[in-house]
C-alpha angles and dihedrals in degrees: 000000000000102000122190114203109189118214098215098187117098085206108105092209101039137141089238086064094047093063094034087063086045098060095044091050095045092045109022089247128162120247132216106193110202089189091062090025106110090215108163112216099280106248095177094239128136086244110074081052091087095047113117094224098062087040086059092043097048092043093049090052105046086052093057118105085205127002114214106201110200120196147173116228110250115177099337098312142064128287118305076221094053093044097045084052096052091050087068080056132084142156096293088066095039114028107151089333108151115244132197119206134208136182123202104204119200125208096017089285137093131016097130094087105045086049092044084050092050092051094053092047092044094054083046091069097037102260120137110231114216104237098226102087128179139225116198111192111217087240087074100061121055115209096196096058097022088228121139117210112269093240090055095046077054096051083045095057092048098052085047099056094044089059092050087054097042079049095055107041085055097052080056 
């Protein structure tokens, strides 16, 4: 099953990445990494359409069974760099195309509205958000050592496999 987890963090040394990495090592996901990706700011003209950075995007995407977006919570919302991502994005990426969804939290507070932004954009553009969602606290995730709790790489895998099942039962 061809997975594409979505770092959603521009930091090149984040917590979102962390567990982006994790996911693609424990599941033989692809990664798109918005903190390497050279995404210019969408504009919405014709332009940026021939860019070989949104062609690889878009492809990437259409060619995914199931999308996880993973995001920080920045003012109560997901990632500028998420969002600016998605906007490349439309049905014909995402039509019906299952979506997991996870929120990295700092400071023990937050998560809800970025995933509750994320599912909003997702069902814009067609996609069919899994319901299961996931806050991770920062406290879970240490960015010295690059290691997640083991309680939270256990929450991870959950919310994974659900998605490969869900994925599964809907290409039935």
């Amino acid at each position: 099953m061809n997975i594409v987890v979505f770092n959603g963090s521009p930091r090149r040394n984040g917590r979102t990445g962390i567990v982006a990495k994790y996911i693609k090592d424990a599941f033989k996901t692809e990664i798109i990494d918005l903190s390497l990706e050279d995404l210019p700011l969408f504009n919405g003209e014709d332009s940026q359409n021939e860019l070989s950075s949104v062609k690889e995007l878009r492809t990437r995407v259409t060619k995914a069974d199931a999308v996880i977006l993973a995001s920080p919570e920045y003012h109560s919302g997901m990632s500028g760099a998420l969002k600016n991502a998605l906007d490349f994005l439309s049905k014909d990426q995402f039509e019906l195309k299952p979506i997991g969804l996870i929120a990295i939290a700092g400071g023990g507070k937050g998560g809800m509205n970025a995933l509750n932004n994320m599912r909003i954009v997702t069902r814009g553009v067609h996609g069919n958000p899994y319901p299961k969602q996931l806050i991770l606290d920062a406290s879970e995730i240490n960015r010295n050592t690059n290691e997640i709790a083991p309680d939270a790489k256990g929450k991870i895998r959950s919310l994974i496999e659900e998605v490969i099942q869900f994925t599964e039962q809907l290409k039935k």
